[in-house]
N, C-alpha and C positions, 0 to 999 in steps of 0.2 A: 529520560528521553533524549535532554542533548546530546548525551554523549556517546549514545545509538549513532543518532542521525551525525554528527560530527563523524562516525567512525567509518559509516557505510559512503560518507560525502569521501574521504580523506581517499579511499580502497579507492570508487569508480568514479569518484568525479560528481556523482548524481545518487540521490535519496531518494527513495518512495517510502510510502507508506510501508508496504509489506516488510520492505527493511526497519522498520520502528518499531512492527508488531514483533516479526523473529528478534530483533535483540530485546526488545523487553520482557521475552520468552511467555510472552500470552499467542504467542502462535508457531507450530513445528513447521520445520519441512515436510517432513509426512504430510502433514494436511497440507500445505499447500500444493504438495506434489499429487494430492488427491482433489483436490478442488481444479488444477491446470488439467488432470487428466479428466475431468467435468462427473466427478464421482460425489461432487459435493455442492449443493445446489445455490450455495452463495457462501462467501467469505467468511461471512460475519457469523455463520453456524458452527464453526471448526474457532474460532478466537475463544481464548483459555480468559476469558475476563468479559466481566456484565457490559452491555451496551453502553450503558454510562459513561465508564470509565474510560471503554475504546473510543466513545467521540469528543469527549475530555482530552487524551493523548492526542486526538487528530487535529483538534482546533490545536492546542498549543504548537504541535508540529508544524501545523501549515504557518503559524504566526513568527517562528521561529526563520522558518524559510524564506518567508518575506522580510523578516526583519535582516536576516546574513544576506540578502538580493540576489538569492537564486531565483533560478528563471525557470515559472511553469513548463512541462510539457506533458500535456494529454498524453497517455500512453496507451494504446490498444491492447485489451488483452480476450487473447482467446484461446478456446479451451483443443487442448492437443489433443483433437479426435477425428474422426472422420468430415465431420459437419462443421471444425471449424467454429463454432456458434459462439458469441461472443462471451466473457465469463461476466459474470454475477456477481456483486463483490457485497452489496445489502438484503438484510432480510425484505428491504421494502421496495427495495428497485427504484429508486428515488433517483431523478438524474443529478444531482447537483452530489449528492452522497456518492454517487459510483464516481463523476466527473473528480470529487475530491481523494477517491482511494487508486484512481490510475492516473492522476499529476505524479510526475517525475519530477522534483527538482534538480536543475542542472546548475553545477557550478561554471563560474564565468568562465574557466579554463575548456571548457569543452563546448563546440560549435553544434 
C-alpha cells in the first residue's frame, strides 16, 4: 500500500484513496469510470476485495498520510450526469466512511 500511495504522491503531488484501491488492483478503471458515470450505486460494490480488508488498507493509508504530514482535503465527488448528484462511495452511506474515501492528501509542495 505504501508504495501505491508514495507512487500516485510522487506523479501529482496528492493521494486519495481511489489511487490505493486502482494500484492495489482491487479496483479498475472501468468501474470507476462506471461508478463517476452514476452506473454504480456506491464504490465499495465494484472493489475486487471483502470489506474487511478494504477498511484495513484505508486505516493504514490514512495513518500513513498523517504520519508523511500530508494535508487533508475533502474532495467533492460527483457523478458525471445530468443531475450532478453527489457519488456514493459506501455500501452504508456513513458520513465519516465517505468523508474518509474523498480526503485527498496533498503534499506540502502543492497549495
Amino acid at each position: 500500500m505504501v508504495e501505491v500511495a508514495e507512487a500516485a504522491l510522487a506523479e501529482r503531488q496528492y493521494v486519495s484513496a481511489i489511487d490505493v484501491l486502482l494500484g492495489l488492483g482491487w479496483l479498475t478503471p472501468l468501474h470507476v469510470a462506471a461508478w463517476r458515470q452514476g452506473r454504480v450505486d456506491c464504490l465499495e460494490r465494484v472493489v475486487q476485495c471483502n470489506l474487511t480488508r478494504t477498511s484495513t488498507a484505508m486505516k493504514l493509508f490514512r495513518r500513513w498520510a498523517g504520519r508523511r504530514g500530508l494535508r487533508p482535503s475533502e474532495t467533492a465527488y460527483v457523478a458525471r450526469t445530468r443531475d450532478r448528484r453527489r457519488l456514493r462511495f459506501s455500501k452504508s452511506g456513513d458520513s465519516d466512511i465517505e468523508r474518509h474515501y474523498s480526503t485527498h492528501w496533498v503534499g506540502p509542495g502543492l497549495s
